[in-house]
N, C-alpha and C positions, 0 to 999 in steps of 0.2 A: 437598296434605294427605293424608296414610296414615291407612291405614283398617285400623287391630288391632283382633280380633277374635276370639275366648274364646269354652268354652262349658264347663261340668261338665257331661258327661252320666254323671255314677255315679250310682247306683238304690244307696237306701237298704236296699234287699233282695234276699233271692237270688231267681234264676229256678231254682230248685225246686223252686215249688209253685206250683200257680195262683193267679192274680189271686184276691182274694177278691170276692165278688157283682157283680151285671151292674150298680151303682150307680160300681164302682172303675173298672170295665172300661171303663163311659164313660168318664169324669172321664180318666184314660189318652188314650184313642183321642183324645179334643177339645184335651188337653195335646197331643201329639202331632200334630196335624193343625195347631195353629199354630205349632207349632215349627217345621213343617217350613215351612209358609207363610213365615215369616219367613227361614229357609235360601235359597228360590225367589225372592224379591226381591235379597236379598243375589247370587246367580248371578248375577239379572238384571244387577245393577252390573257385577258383573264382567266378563261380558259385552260390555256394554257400554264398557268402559276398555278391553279387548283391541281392540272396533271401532277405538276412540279412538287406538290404537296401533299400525295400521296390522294387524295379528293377525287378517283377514279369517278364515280356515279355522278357528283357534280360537275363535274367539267364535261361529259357525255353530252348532261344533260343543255349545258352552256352550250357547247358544240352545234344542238341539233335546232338550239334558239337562234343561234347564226346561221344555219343555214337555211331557215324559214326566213329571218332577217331579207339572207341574197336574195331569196325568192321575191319579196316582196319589192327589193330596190330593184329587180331585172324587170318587173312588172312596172315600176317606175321609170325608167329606163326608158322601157319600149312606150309610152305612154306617152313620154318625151319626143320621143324618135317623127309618131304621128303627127306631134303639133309641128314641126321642123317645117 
């Protein structure tokens, strides 16, 4: 079974001008941060179907692009944590 898979990512506004208040600014960062959560499982599959396909070095490689991925949403994460 295929697994398609979409995203829009167009921004209803320009990046011309700053975010408006640190209230947007979260709400952003926390959309953001499960966005990308959700991306990072999605690798993981894939990932794993490269294993699945004999694609040892490539899935390694996927692997180590997820876990710099974590790294970057736990940085995200805590970043969130501050504004709270």
């Amino acid at each position: 079974m295929g697994h398609e898979h979409t995203h829009d990512h167009d921004h209803d506004h320009p990046h011309t001008h700053p975010h408006g208040g640190l209230e947007e600014t979260t709400a952003i960062l926390s959309y953001m941060l499960d966005h990308n959560r959700h991306h990072g499982k999605e690798l993981e599959e894939i990932g794993e179907k490269l294993r699945q396909a004999g694609r040892e070095e490539a899935a390694k490689e996927v692997q180590a692009a997820v876990e710099a991925f974590t790294q970057g949403n736990d940085k995200l994460a805590s970043a969130l944590e501050h504004l709270k």
